[in-house]
LUMKE-801174 format. One line per 4 residues: number of its first residue (from 0); for each residue x negated, y, z of C-alpha. Coordinates in nm, 2 decimals, m for minus. Each point is the difference from the previous one (the first is absolute). Layout:
<atoms>
NUM = X:Y:Z | ...
</atoms>
This chain:
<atoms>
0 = 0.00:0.00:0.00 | m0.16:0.34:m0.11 | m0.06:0.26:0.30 | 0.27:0.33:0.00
4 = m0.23:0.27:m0.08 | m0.09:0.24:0.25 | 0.18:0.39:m0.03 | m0.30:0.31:0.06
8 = 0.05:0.12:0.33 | 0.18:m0.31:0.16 | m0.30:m0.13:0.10 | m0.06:m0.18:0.36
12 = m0.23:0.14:0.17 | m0.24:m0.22:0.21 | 0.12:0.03:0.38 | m0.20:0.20:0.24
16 = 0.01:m0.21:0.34 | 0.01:0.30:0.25 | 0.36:0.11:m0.22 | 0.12:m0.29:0.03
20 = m0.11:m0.13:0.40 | 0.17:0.39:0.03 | 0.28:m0.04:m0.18 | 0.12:m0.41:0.18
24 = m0.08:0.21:0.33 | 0.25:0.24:m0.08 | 0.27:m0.22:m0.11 | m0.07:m0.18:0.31
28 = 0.02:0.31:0.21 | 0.31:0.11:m0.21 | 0.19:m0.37:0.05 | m0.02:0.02:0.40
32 = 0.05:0.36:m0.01 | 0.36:m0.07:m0.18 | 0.06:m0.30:0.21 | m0.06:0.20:0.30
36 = 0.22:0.26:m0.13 | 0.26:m0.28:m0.04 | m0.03:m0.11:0.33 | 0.04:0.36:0.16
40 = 0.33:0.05:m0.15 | 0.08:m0.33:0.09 | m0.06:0.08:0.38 | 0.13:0.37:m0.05
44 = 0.33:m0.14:m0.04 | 0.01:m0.22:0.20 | m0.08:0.23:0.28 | 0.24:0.23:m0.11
48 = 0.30:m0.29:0.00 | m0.07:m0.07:0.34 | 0.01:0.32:0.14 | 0.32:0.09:m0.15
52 = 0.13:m0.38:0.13 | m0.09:0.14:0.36 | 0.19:0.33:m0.08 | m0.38:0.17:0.06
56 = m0.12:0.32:m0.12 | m0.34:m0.07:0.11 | m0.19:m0.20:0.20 | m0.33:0.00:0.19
60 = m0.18:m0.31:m0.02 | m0.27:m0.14:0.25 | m0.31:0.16:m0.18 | 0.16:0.34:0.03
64 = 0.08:0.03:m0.33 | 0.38:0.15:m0.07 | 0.21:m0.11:m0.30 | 0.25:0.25:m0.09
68 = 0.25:m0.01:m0.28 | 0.23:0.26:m0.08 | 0.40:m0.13:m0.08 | 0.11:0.02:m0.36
72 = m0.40:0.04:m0.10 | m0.23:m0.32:m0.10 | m0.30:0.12:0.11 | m0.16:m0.11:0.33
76 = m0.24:0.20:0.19 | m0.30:m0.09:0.26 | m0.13:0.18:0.29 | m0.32:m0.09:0.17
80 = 0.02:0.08:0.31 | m0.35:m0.12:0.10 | m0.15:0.27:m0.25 | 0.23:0.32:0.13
84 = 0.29:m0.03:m0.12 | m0.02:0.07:m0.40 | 0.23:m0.15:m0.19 | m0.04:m0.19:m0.37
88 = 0.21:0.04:m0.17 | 0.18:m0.31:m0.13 | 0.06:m0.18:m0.34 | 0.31:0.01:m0.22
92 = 0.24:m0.29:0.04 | 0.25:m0.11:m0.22 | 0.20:m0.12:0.29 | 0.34:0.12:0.08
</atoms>
């Protein structure tokens, strides 16, 4: 069977091993950043569920963190109360 001829300019080019080592590390890094992502969400809303099952606004939890959300709002918010107080503020849920 005859070869396809090659087009200019479509070319492979030979790989360069420091791109590429770079480049797997970084879709590593981007895989278990998603992931993590995912699994933030997950226990977002899960949070969120519960305190709204135990009719609570917020809660202060046993390493002096507070969990606030605000009704009608998805969004949950964290104070530390070990660093002074300051508040992050949370992440968008879609929970309702």
């Amino acid at each position: 069977m005859a070869r396809q001829k090659q087009i200019p300019g479509t070319e492979r080019e030979k790989p360069i091993e420091e791109i590429e080592l770079a480049a797997e590390a970084y879709r590593k890094t981007a895989e278990r950043l998603t992931s993590a992502r995912k699994k933030t969400q997950e226990t977002r809303d899960a949070l969120i569920e519960l305190l709204r099952k135990h009719g609570r606004e917020q809660y202060r939890a046993e390493n002096g963190r507070i969990y606030a959300i605000t009704l009608g709002k998805t969004k949950i918010t964290v104070t530390d109360t070990n660093d002074g107080g300051e508040g992050d503020e949370g992440d968008e849920a879609d929970v309702d």
